[in-house]
C-alpha positions in Angstrom: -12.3 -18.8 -6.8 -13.4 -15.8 -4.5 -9.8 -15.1 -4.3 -9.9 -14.2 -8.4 -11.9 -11.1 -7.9 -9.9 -9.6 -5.3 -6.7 -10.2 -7.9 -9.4 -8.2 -10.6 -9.8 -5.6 -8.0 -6.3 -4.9 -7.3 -5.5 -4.9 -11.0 -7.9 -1.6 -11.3 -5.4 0.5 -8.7 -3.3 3.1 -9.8 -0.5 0.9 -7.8 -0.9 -1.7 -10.2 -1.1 0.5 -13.5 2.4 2.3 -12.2 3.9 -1.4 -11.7 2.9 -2.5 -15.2 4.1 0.5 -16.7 7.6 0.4 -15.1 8.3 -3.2 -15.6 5.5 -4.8 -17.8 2.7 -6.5 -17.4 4.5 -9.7 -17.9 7.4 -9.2 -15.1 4.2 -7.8 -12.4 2.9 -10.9 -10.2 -0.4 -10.4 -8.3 -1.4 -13.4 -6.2 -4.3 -13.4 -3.2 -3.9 -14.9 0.3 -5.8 -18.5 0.7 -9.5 -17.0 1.8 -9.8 -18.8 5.3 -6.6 -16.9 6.2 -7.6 -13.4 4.9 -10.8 -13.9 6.8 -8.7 -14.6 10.1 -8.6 -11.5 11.9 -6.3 -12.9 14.7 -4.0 -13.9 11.6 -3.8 -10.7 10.1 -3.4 -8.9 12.7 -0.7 -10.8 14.1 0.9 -10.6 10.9 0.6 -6.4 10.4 -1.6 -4.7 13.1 -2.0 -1.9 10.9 -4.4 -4.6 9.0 -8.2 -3.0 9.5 -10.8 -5.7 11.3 -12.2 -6.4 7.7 -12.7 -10.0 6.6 -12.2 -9.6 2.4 -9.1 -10.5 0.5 -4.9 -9.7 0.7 -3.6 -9.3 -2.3 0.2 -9.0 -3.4 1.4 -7.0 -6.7 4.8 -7.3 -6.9 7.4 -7.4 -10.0 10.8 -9.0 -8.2 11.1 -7.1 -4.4 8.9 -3.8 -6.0 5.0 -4.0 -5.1 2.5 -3.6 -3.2 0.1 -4.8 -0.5 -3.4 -4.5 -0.6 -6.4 -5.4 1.7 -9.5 -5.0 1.0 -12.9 -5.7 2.4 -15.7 -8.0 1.9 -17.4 -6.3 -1.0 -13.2 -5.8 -2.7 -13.1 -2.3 -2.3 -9.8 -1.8 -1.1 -9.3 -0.3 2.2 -5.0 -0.3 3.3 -2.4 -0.1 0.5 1.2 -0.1 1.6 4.6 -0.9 -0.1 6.1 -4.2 -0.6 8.7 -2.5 1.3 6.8 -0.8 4.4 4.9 -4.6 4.6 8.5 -5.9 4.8 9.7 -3.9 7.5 6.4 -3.9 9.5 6.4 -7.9 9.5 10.1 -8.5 10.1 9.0 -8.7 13.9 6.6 -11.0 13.3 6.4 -14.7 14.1 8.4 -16.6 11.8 5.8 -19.3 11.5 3.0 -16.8 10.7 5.2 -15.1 8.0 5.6 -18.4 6.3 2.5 -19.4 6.4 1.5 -16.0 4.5 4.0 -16.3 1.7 3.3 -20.3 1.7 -0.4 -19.1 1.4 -0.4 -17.3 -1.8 -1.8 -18.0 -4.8 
């Protein structure tokens, strides 16, 4: 799945490393947003407008409510890192439907 690399990607971030090393690697989830939605500008957008115009992949590292974030663009280099926390806040104004359908997206 294209999705995979993105997860590879986000795993080499110094984000990741400081989640792994506060609260394992076992307890650190990192799951991608379903491809046709990452690649939905309108979507993202709708979801944080902070989001750059780049089709590529969303990833989320998180261990329990800690993580992070990540976008990053068609060739995975990523491009906007933000909190679990500043994603939260940013998207609490968001559509209700569109925020389910993220978190129902994510694999």
């Amino acid at each position: 799945m294209p999705e995979d690399a993105g997860k590879k990607t986000a795993t080499r971030t110094e984000e990741y490393s400081s989640l792994v090393e506060k609260y394992g690697k076992e307890a650190v989830s990192v799951q991608a947003l379903k491809l046709e939605l990452a690649h939905d500008i309108g979507f993202i957008r709708r979801l944080d407008p902070e989001f750059r115009n780049e089709p590529g992949c969303i990833i989320v590292a998180r261990a329990g409510r800690v993580g992070y974030v990540f976008q990053e663009e068609k060739s995975l280099n990523v491009v906007y890192t933000q909190t679990l926390e500043e994603f939260q806040s940013k998207t609490a104004s968001a559509d209700p439907a569109v925020l389910e359908l993220f978190w129902s997206s994510l694999r």
